[in-house]
N, C-alpha and C positions, 0 to 999 in steps of 0.2 A: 377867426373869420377866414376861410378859405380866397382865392384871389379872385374867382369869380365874381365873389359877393362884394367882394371891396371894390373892385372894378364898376360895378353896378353901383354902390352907394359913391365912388367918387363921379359917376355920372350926375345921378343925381342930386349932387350937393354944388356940381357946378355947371347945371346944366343951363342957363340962360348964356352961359360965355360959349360951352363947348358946342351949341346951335344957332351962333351967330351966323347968318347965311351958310346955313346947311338944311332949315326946317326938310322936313322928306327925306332925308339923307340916314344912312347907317354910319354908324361911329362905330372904330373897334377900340376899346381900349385894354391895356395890359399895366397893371404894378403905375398907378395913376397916371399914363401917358397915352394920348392921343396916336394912337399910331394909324389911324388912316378915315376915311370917308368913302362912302360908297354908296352905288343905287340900288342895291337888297342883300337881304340882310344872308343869303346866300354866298354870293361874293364877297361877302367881308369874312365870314367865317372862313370861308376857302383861302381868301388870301389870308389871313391871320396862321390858319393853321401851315400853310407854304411858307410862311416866313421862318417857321419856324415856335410858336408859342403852342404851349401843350395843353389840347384840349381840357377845358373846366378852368385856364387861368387868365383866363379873360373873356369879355363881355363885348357884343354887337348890339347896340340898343337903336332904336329910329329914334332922330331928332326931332321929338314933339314940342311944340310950347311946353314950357312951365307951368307944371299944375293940372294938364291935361293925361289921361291916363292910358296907355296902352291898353287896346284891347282886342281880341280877334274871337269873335262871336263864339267868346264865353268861355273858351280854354286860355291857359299862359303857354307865351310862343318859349319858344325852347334855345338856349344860345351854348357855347364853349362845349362841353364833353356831354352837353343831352341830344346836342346835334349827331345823327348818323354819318357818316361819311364812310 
């Protein structure tokens, strides 16, 4: 499994902890770690990629409820190395 994806599955396998007062909020995470919080999901890829983590090995997800599904009228939003920069 690539990091991207595992970044996304350890999202959501702990996602009622990692959106405790963040609901709205962009989480980046990398190799299962929480490396920041942010107000779109613009700015978290930017700053992820500034720090340093190379695109496709980590994941910017919005902090939804549990069980509630991402969706932006009707395409999948794009995150790590689908992002253009």
């Amino acid at each position: 499994m690539d990091k991207q994806k595992r970044a996304l599955y350890y999202y959501l396998a702990n996602q009622e902890e990692i959106n405790e007062g963040h609901l709205g909020e962009y989480v980046g995470i990398y190799d299962n770690h929480i490396i920041g919080y942010y107000k779109d999901r613009f700015q978290g890829v930017m700053d992820m990629v500034h720090k340093g983590y190379e695109r496709g090995t980590f994941n910017v997800s919005l902090c939804r409820p549990s069980g509630e599904p991402e969706v932006f009228m009707g395409f999948i939003p794009v995150t790590g190395e689908d992002v253009w920069i």
